[in-house]
N, C-alpha and C positions, 0 to 999 in steps of 0.2 A: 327339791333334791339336795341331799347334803354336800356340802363342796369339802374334798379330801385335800389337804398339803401333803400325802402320801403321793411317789413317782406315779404320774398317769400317762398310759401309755396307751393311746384311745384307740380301737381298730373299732372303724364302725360297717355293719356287714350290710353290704347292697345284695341281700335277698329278702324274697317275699315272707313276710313273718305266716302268711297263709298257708304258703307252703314247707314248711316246720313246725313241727310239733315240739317247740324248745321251752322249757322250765327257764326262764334266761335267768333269772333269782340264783337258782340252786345252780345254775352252771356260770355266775360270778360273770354274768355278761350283762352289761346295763341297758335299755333298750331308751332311745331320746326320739322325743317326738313334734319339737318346735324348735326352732333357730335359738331361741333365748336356751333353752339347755342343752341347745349341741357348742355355745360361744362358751356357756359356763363351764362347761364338761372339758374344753381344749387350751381354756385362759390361762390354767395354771404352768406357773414359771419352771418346771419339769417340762421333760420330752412328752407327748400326745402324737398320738395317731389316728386320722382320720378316713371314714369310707363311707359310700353311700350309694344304696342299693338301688336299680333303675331296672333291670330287668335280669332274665336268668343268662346266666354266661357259663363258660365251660370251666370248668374244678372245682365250681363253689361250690356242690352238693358235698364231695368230700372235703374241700379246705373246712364247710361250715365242721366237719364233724370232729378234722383233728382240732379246730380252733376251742370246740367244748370241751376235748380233753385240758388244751393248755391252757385255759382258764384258771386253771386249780394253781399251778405252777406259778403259773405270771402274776396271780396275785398275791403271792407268797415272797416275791419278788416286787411289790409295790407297784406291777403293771394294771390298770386297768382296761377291761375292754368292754365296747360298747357298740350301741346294733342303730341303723338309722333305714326305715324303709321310707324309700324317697317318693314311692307310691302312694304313701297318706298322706290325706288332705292338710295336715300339721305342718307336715313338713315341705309342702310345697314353695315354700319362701326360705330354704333354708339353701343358700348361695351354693354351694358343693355340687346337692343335686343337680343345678343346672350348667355341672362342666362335664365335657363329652368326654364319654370312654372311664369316666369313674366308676362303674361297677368292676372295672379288670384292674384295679389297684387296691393297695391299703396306705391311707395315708397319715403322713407326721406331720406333729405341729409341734409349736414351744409356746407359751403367753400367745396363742391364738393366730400364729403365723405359722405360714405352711413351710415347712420341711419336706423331709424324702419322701417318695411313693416307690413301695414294694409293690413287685407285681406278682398278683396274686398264685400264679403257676406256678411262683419259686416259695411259694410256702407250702407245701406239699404235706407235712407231714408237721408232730409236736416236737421234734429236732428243728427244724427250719424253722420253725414260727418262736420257738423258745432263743435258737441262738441269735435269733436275726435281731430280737426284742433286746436280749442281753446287751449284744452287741452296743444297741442304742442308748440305751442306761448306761452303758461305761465308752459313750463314745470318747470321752476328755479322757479317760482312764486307761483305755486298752487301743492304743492306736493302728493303725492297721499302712503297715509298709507296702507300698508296692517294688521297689527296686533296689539292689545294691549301693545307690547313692543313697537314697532315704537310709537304709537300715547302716551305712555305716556314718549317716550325719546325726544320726540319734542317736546313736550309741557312745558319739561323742561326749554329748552334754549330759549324760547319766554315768560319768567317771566321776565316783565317790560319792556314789547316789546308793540307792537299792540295789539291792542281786536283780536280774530280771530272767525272768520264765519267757524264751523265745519260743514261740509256735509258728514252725512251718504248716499251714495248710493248702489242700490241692486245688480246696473251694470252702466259701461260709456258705451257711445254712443246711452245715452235716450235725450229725451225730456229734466226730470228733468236735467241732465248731464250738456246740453245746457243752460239754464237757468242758471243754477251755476255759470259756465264757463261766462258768458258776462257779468253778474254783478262781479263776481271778476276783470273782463279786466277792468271795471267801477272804480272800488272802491280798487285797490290794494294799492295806496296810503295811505289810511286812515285805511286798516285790513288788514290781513292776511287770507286767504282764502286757508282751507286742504281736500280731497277728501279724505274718507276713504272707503272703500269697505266692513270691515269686522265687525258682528253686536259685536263682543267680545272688538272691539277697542274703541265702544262707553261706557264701562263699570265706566268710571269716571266719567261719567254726572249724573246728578240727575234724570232725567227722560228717559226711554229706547226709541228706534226709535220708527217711528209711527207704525202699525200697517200693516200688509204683505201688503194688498193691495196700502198704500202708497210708492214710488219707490225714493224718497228723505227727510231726515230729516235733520233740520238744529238745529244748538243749537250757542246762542252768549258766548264765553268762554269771560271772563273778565280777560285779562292777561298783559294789563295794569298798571294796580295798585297795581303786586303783587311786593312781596320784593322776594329779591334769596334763601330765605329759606322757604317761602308760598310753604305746599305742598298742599294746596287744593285750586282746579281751579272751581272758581263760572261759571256758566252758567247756560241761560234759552233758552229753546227750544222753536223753534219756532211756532207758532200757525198760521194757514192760508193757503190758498189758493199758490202750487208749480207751479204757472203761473209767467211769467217776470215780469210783471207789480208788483202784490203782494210782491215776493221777493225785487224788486228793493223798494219798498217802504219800507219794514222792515229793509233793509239796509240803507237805510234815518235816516231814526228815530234814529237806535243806532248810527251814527256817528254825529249826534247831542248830547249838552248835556244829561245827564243823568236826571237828573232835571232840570228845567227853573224856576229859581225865579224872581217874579215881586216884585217891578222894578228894582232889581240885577245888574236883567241879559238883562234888555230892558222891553218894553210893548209890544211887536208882537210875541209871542210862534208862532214856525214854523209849529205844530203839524196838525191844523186844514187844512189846506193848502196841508200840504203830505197828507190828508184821512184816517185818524187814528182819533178811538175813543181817548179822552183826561181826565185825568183826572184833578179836580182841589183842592187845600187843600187851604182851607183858615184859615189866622193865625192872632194873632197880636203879638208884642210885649213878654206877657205872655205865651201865648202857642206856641211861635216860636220852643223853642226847641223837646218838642213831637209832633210837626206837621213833624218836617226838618225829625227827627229820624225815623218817622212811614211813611212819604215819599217813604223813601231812604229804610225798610224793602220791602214797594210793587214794586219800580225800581227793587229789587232784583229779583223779582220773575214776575211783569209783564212786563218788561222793552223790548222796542223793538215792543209790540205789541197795547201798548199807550202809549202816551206822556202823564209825567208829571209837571203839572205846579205849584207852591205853591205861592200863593196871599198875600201879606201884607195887611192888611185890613189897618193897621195904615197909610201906606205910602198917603200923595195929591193927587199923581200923578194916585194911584188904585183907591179912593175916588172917584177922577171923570170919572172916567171911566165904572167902576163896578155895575150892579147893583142890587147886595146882599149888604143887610141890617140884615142879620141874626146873630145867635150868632157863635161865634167862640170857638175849630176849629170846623170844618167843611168842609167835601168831597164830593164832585159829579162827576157826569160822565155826559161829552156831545160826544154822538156817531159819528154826525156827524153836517155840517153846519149847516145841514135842522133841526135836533133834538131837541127837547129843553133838556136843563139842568135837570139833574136827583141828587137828594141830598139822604144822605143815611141818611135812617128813623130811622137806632137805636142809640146807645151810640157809641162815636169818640174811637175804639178801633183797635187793631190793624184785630183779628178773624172778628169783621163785616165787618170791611171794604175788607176783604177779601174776604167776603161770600159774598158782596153787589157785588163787581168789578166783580166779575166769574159769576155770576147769571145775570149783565148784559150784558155782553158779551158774554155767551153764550155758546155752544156747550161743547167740552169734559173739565171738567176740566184740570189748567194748572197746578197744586201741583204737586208731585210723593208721593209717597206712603212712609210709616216714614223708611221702610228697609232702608239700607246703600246701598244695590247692588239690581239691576232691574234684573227680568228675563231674560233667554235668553235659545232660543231653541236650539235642539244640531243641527240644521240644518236646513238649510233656505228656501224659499219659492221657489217650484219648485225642490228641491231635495227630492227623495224620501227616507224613510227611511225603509229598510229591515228587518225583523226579521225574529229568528231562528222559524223552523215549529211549536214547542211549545210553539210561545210566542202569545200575543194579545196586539194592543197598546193597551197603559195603557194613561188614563187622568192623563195631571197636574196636575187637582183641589184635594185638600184634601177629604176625604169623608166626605158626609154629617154628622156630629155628635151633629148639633146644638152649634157649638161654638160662633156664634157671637149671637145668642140670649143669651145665659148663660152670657157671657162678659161685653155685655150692659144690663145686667135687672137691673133698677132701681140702677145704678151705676151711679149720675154724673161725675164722673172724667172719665168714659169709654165713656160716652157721647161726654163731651168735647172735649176727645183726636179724637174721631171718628170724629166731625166739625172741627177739626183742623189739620187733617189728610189729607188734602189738600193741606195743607200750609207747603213747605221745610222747613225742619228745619236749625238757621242759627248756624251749626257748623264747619264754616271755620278754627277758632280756638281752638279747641277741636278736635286733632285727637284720633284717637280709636290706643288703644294699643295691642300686642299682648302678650304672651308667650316669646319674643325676647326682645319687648323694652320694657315692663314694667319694670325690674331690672335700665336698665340706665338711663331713663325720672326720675322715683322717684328717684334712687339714688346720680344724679347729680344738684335737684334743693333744694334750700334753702328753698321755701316755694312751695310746688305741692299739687294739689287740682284734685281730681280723682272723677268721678261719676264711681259707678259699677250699673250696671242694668240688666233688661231682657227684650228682644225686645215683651216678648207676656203679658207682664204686664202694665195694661193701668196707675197705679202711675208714675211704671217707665218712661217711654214714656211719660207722661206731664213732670216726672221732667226733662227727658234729654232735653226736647223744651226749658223748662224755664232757664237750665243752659247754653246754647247755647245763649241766648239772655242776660242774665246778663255777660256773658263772652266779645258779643260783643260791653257792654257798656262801657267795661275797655281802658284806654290807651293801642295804639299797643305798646308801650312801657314798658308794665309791666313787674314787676318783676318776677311775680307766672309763675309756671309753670302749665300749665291745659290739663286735659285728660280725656279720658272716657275709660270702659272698660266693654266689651259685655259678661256679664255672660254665656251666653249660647252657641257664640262659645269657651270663655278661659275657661272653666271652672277651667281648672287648677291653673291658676291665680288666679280670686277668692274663689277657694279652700283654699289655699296658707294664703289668705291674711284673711281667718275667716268671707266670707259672706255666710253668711245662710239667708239674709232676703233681698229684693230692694224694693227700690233703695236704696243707700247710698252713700254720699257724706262724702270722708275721705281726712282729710286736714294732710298731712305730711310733718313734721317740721324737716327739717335736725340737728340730735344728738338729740331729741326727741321722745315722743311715740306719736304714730298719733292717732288723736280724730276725732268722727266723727260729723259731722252740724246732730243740732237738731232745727233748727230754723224754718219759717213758708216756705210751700214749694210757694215759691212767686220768682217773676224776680228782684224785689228790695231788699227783703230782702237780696238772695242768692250773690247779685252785693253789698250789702254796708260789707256783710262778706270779700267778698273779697278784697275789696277796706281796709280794715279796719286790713284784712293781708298784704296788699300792705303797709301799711302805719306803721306797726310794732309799734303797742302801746307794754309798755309807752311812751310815746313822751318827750325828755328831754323842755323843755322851758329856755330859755335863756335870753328872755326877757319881763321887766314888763309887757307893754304893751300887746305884745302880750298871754300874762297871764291871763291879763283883758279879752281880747277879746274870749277866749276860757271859761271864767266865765260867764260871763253876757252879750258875745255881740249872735253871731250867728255863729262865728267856720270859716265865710266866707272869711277876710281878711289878714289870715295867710296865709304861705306857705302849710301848710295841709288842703287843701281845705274842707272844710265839707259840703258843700252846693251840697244837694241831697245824702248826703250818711248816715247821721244818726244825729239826733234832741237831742242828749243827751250826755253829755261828763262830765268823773267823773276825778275833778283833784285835787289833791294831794300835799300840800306847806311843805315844811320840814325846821328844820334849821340843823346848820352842825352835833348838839347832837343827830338825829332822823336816824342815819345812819340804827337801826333796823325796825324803821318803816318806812323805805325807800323802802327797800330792801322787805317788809310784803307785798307794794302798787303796788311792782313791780311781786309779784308773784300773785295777785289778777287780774293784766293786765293780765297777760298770761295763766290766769286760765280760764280768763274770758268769756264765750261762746255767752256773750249778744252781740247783735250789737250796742257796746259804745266803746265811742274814751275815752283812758286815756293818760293824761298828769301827767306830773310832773314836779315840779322846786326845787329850795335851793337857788334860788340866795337872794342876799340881802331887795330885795323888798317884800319879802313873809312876812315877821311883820308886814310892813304896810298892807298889805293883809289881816292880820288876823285880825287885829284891824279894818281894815273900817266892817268886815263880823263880827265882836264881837266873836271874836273866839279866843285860841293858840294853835303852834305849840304842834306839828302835827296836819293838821286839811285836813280834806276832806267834797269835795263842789261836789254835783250832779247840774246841770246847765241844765236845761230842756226849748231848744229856741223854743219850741211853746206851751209854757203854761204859761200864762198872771197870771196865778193867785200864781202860786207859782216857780218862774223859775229858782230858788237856792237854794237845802237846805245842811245843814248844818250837817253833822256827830256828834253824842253825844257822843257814848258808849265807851266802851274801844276797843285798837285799835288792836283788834285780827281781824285775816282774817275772822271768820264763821261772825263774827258780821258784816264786812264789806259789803260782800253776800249780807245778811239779807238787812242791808242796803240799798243796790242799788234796790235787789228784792222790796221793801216796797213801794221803792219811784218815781223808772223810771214813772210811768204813769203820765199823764196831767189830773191837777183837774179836768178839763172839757175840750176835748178835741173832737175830730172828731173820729165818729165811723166809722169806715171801717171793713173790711172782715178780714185784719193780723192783726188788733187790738184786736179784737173780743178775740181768745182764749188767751191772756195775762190778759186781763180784767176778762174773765169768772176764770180764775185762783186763782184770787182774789176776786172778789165779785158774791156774787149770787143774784141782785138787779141792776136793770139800769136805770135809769133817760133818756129818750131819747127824746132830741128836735128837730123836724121835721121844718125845714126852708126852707125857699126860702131868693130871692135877695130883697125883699121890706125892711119898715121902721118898719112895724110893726113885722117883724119876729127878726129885730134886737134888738128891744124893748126889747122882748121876753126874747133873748139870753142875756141881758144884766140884768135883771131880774136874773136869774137863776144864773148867775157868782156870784151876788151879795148871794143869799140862799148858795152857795158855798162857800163864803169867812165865812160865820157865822161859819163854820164846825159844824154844828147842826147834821149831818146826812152823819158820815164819813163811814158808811158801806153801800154806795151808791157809783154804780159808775155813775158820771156826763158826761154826753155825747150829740154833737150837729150830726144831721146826714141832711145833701142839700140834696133837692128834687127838683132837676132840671124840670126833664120832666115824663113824665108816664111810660119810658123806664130805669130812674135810678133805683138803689137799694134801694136809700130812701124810693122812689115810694112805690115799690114792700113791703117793711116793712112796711110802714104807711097802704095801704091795707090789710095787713093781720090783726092789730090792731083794724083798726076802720073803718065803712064804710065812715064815713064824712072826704074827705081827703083835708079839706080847711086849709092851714096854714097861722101863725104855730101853730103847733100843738105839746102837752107834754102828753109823755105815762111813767108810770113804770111799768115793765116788772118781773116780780118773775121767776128768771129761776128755781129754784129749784122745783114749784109747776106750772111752764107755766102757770102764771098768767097775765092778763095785764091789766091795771088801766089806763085812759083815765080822762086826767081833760078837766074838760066840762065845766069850766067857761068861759063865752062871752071876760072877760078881764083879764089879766095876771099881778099879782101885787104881788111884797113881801109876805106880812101877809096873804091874798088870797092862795099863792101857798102852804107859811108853813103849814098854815093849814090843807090844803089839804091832804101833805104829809104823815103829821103827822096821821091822820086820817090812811090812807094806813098802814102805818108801822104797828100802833097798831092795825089793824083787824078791824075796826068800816064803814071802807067802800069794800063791795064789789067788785070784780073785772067785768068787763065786758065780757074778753073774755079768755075763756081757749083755749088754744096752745095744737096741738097735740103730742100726747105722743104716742109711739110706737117704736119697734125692727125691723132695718133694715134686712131682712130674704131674702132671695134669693128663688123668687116663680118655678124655675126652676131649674131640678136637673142637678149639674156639670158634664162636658163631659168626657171624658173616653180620659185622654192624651198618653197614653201607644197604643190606637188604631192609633191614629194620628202618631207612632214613629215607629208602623209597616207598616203603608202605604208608610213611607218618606224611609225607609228601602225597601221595597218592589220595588218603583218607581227606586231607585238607582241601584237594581240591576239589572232590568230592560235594564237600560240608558247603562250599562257597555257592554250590549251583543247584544246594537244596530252596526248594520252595515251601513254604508250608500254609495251607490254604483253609480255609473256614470249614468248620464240617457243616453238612447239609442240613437245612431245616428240616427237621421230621415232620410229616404228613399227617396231618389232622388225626386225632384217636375219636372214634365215635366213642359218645359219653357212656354207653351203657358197656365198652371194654373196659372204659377208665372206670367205672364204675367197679368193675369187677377186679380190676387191678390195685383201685384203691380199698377194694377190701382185703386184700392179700399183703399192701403193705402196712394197714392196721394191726392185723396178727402179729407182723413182724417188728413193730411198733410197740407193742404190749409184751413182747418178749424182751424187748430190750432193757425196757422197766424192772430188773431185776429184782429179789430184793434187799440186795447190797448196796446199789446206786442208790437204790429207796431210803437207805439209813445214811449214807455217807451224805446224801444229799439234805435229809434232815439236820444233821451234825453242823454241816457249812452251813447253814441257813441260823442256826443257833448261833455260829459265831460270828457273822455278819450282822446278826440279829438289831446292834445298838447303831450300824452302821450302814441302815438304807435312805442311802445318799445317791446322785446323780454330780459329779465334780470329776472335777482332775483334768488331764491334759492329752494329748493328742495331735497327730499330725496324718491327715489323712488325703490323697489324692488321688487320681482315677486309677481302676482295678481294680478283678473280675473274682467272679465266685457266683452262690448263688443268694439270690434274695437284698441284701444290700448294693443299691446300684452307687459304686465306691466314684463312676463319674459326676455325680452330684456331691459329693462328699466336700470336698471343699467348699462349697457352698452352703452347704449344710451349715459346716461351722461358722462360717460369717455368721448366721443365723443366729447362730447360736452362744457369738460372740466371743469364739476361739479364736486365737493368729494362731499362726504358723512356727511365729517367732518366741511364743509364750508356752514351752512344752511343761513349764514347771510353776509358771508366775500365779495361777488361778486355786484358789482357793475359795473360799465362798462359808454361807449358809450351807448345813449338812440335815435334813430330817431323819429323825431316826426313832428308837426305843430304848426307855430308860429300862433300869432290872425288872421293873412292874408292868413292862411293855405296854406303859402310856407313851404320848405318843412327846418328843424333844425335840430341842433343836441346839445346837452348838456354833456355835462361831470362831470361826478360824481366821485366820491374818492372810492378808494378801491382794493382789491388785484390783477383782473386781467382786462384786457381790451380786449374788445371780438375779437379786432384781434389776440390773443392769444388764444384764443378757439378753 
């Protein structure tokens, strides 16, 4: 008999060869008929499986028949299988045969020592028998977790390892099982691939497994790119169809880049090709950077289930290729080849395009819910659960009390949170504190920055989204330390620390009292405070120049980057006699809650400083880089601190600047009167603006505040305010606005001129021209009366105790099936066995088998201990591996000997580094 170095994975069948009519040749079953060829047949330093026939038993007529189909499969897969009838005289001496109860198993070996025994009822079918096989081929390879401590002490040691493909499943030896099992044989090169069995072990992912009736869920963990102190493991579940074909395709796509930029990264995205919807971002130049950023937030969250690709509009090489002509940025989605290109109709945000992408795609949403922790029942599908004679299940759901109508009536920010409650929130770096680590996080950082909140408070909840995303715009490098902490389970904590009210955001400064942000609840704002603690104003200056450039240039070509973190920097020139109002500027820095950069210098150049700005020592300059009309001014008064305040409060705003939403209550602060020019990109709106700077420069009309607002599309904010003003929304267009009395004044001249506009104004100011439209005025009142939370805290009580007095009991042994049902039964699930065999899986499965092809090997690593499914009995499993010469402690150490196939598919072998060599096994 020829002896194979190919993986042999022996199944020897204890039936009567008399009783089968088997070609065992053409069905790749080897048949052994003396001890000397069943020790040669099981010697090899691969996995083997061993059996041996004694008399007829119950399933074998149909196990024999799926095991001919999987013949074909398993030796495709480098398994062999082989037949021993322990009734001929040959094999009378052949030790096996004479152990009791061997004909109701299939059994394992390695180099001639016995391993696991599958029992034979849990191979049922060419799914069970192919995953169970797989299984064992990649037992070092694809480890199989039973519990929450396993799955989060492995996931430890594979930071900054492989991405890994997690599979929830509900049992091995399925269908799904199968499927798992070949694309990991596929793809173990480029992932790591873990089987977990228990729903408590998926509790670190964002989103819980599918839903009972699904029997596999997958999730991509990103563990790649973590550092050795990242304790939170990114991952997106998978969405789609638990068929070979599907999976192998999703496995495509993430072991592709994560994004594709053109022309980067080439002109050919691979996306359209694998049969994945695609998505596209077109950028130029300008908006490269919030295209790349808002990109790489939807890769976060839809990654795997589209590709995507981000376009240079500017680049030749897209020019001619491309052909969008539209404005930038700009996103779509193309489904497929056939499909045409779909662009999303509202405003380039990060929530639309969220809402755009799920709404194309379809079916169940892919977000989780803003909780920290997913449900989980206390017992799984197909266990029953018992109760005491006085109990009755009790439903999960809270009772009805009318909470989410109370919640959202006429609340936008509960609205918002509710549209955006789809969308994970990205707090990778912001972990949640407890009662334990809050004392050492705060106590040991220089600068920590704490959000406390409450999970059923929709403020809270936007803010914790928006602090999560200004955190992830920080260098990983930063200094601050950042945390969150869940009011409602520490309470003790924020007891402790004097929260009565959420959210709040409390910045503590080591050997200081800690203060809390009172600034706009915004993503930028919240990111330039921090950045602005990162950067620890005052800033010493050391050099003229660079002196200059934090005066009058734009803050961008120092070392302290300013560019994108705040438009206004108050700096402070001393000579060596000003050591007290040194010291005054320095406690104004630190006083300071605005988001402004302060500098300071003494060196010798600050005279000439003060003489080019007509100024002396001591002199402080506000420096305002987007305001053309006054972009320096000059401190008068005497040099006490309230004056200084005053000072900055008086003067931070821009003569005429850009109205926004975080502008808005700075301005209303100050003025009750707003000038607002409605523009667009033409010649004549510029006209306009340039008009108006100049009524500005006259300061005829300084209890105005002067403001420009772009009206892009019908979908901007400009939009939406010009419509509420005036019906004629032709620009541009100028309104004053009386907030005090919700007044608005509409100039209706055909042409825009100086002496025109003054007039006009003036006219308004003094009461001589009526307003056109009154603004409503009203008390925000809550039309529905608040819920009864006290009832809500006796349910969640009630439920608990409940939970405490469930029992949950073994289901019953089922009763014997006489063979000639199972007979009948196992012909019915052959049909449905053969249908399953599609013939897509048939090609995708040839496909992997091609690209695994140089790489059938038996290696890798593993940690496996008791736990249930079917067909692998996982309570031997550690055992096994002793066997087989795996620790526990060694998930990465083992390398070896690889057999495989060179391009000429003769047969190779490679050698790789590492602790042991499988003849050592």
């Amino acid at each position: 008999m020829e002896t194979t170095q190919r993986i042999a994975i022996l199944v020897v069948l204890l039936y009567a060869a008399e009783c089968l009519d088997v070609d065992f040749e053409s069905a790749k079953i080897t048949q052994l008929y003396n001890r000397d060829e069943v020790a040669e047949f099981t010697k090899a330093p691969q996995v083997t499986m061993m059996y041996f026939y004694k008399k007829d038993v119950k399933y074998l007529k149909y196990f024999f028949k799926e095991l001919i189909k999987s013949s074909e499969y398993l030796d495709l897969y480098g398994v062999k299988v082989g037949f021993v009838n322990c009734k001929d005289d040959s094999n009378r001496d052949v030790h096996d045969c004479s152990r009791p109860d061997t004909e109701n198993n299939v059994h394992t070996y390695r180099n001639g020592n016995p391993l696991l025994q599958l029992e034979l009822e849990t191979l049922f079918d060419v799914n069970a028998i192919l995953s169970n096989m797989l299984q064992l081929v990649l037992l070092k390879d694809v480890p199989i977790l039973q519990n929450r401590e396993e799955v989060e002490r492995y996931l430890k040691t594979q930071r900054g390892k492989k991405d890994i493909v997690f599979g929830h499943m509900k049992a091995i030896g399925t269908l799904e099982h199968r499927v798992f099992m070949e694309v990991a044989y596929a793809y173990m090169d480029k992932l790591k691939f873990v089987v977990c069995t228990d729903k408590k072990g998926t509790k670190m992912f964002d989103l819980p497994p599918h839903s009972k009736k699904d029997k596999l869920t997958l999730w991509w963990v990103w563990t790649e790119q973590m550092g050795p102190d990242d304790t939170r493991f990114h991952n997106i579940r998978y969405k789609g169809e638990t068929s070979l074909t599907a999976i192998a395709r999703f496995i495509k796509v993430i072991t592709n880049k994560k994004m594709y930029d053109m022309p980067a990264n080439g002109m050919d995205p691979p996306y359209l090709a694998l049969e994945v919807p695609v998505v596209q971002f077109y950028y130029d130049q300008l908006s490269m950077s919030q295209v790349h950023q808002t990109a790489h937030v939807m890769s976060r969250f839809f990654g795997g289930n589209v590709g995507i690709v981000l376009i240079n509009t500017d680049a030749e090489e897209v020019k001619k290729m491309i052909a969008y002509q539209g404005l930038v940025p700009a996103v779509s989605i193309t489904m497929s080849k056939d499909m045409p290109e779909k662009f999303l109709p509202e405003t380039f945000t990060t929530d639309n395009i969220a809402g755009f992408l799920e709404n194309e795609l379809g079916g169940e949403p892919m977000y989780p819910d803003l909780h920290d922790d997913h449900p989980e029942s206390d017992h799984e599908e197909g266990e029953p659960a018992m109760y005491d004679d006085d109990m009755e299940e009790m439903d999960d759901r809270p009772p009805d009390l009318g909470v989410e109508e109370v919640e959202n009536q006429d609340d936008r920010v509960a609205e918002a949170v509710l549209k955006t409650k789809r969308l994970p929130m990205t707090l990778d770096r912001v972990p949640a504190l407890t009662d334990k680590t809050f004392p050492s996080v705060v106590g040991k950082g220089t600068i920590t920055l704490v959000l406390f909140y409450f999970p059923f408070d929709s403020i809270s909840m936007a803010n914790l989204r928006m602090f999560g995303e200004s955190v992830e715009k920080l260098s990983e490098q930063t200094t601050l330390s950042i945390a969150r902490v869940n009011c409602y389970d520490w309470t003790d904590v924020c007891g402790r620390e004097d929260i009565n009210i959420y959210p709040i955001l409390r910045i503590y400064r080591l050997g200081k009292k800690a203060w809390d942000y009172s600034g706009p609840q915004d993503v930028q704002a919240m990111f330039t405070t921090m950045k602005l603690l990162e950067l620890s104003p005052p800033v010493y200056v050391q050099d003229g120049s660079v002196l200059m450039e934090y005066l009058i240039g734009r803050g961008v070509t120092v070392e302290t980057n300013l560019k994108g973190v705040t438009n206004i920097t108050v700096t402070g020139i001393f000579s060596d006699k000003n050591k007290k109002e040194m010291e005054i500027f320095k406690t104004l820095a630190e006083q300071s809650r605005e988001r402004i950069m302060f500098v300071y210098s003494d060196i010798k150049e600050v005279d000439v400083i003060a003489k080019q700005f007509k100024t002396a020592l001591p002199a402080v300059f506000l420096s305002k880089y987007d305001d053309s009309i006054q972009p320096v001014v000059t401190f008068q008064g005497k040099f006490h601190l309230d004056n200084l305040h005053t000072f900055i409060t008086d003067n931070k705003l821009p003569k005429l600047g850009i109205l926004t939403p975080l502008m808005f209550p700075e301005i209303r602060q100050h003025f009750s009167s707003l000038l607002i020019v409605f523009t667009d990109n033409s010649d004549k709106s510029q006209e306009s603006a340039d008009i108006v700077r100049e009524l500005v420069k006259t300061q005829h009309f300084n209890n105005i505040s002067f403001n420009m607002m772009p009206v892009s599309d019908s979908s901007s904010v400009g939009y939406k305010v010009l419509k509420k003003y005036t019906m004629d929304t032709s620009l541009p267009h100028i309104s004053l606005v009386n907030l005090n009395k919700g007044e608005v004044f509409n100039y209706g001249e055909p042409e825009v001129g100086l002496p025109v506009l003054t007039q006009w104004l003036e006219g308004v100011t003094q009461g001589n021209i009526p307003s056109e439209v009154k603004l409503t005025s009203g008390d925000w009142t809550p039309k529905i009366k608040g819920y009864n939370f006290l009832k809500i805290m006796e349910w969640e009580a009630e439920r608990d105790r409940r939970k405490q007095k469930v029992v949950v009991k073994n289901q019953p042994v089922p009763d014997e099936i006489p063979m000639d049902e199972y007979s009948d039964a196992g012909e019915k699930m052959d049909q449905q066995s053969r249908l399953q065999e599609d013939q897509d899986d048939s090609d995708t499965r040839r496909d992997l088998l091609e690209l695994q092809g140089s790489r059938l090997y038996n290696h890798g690593h593993g940690h496996h201990k008791e736990g249930q499914g079917h067909g692998l009995d996982q309570g031997h499993m550690k055992e096994t591996e002793e066997k087989m010469g795996v620790k526990s402690d060694e998930h990465d150490s083992y390398s070896g000997e690889r057999t495989g196939v060179d391009e000429n598919n003769n047969e190779m072998k490679t050698k790789t580094i590492g602790k042991h060599d499988p003849s050592e096994l």
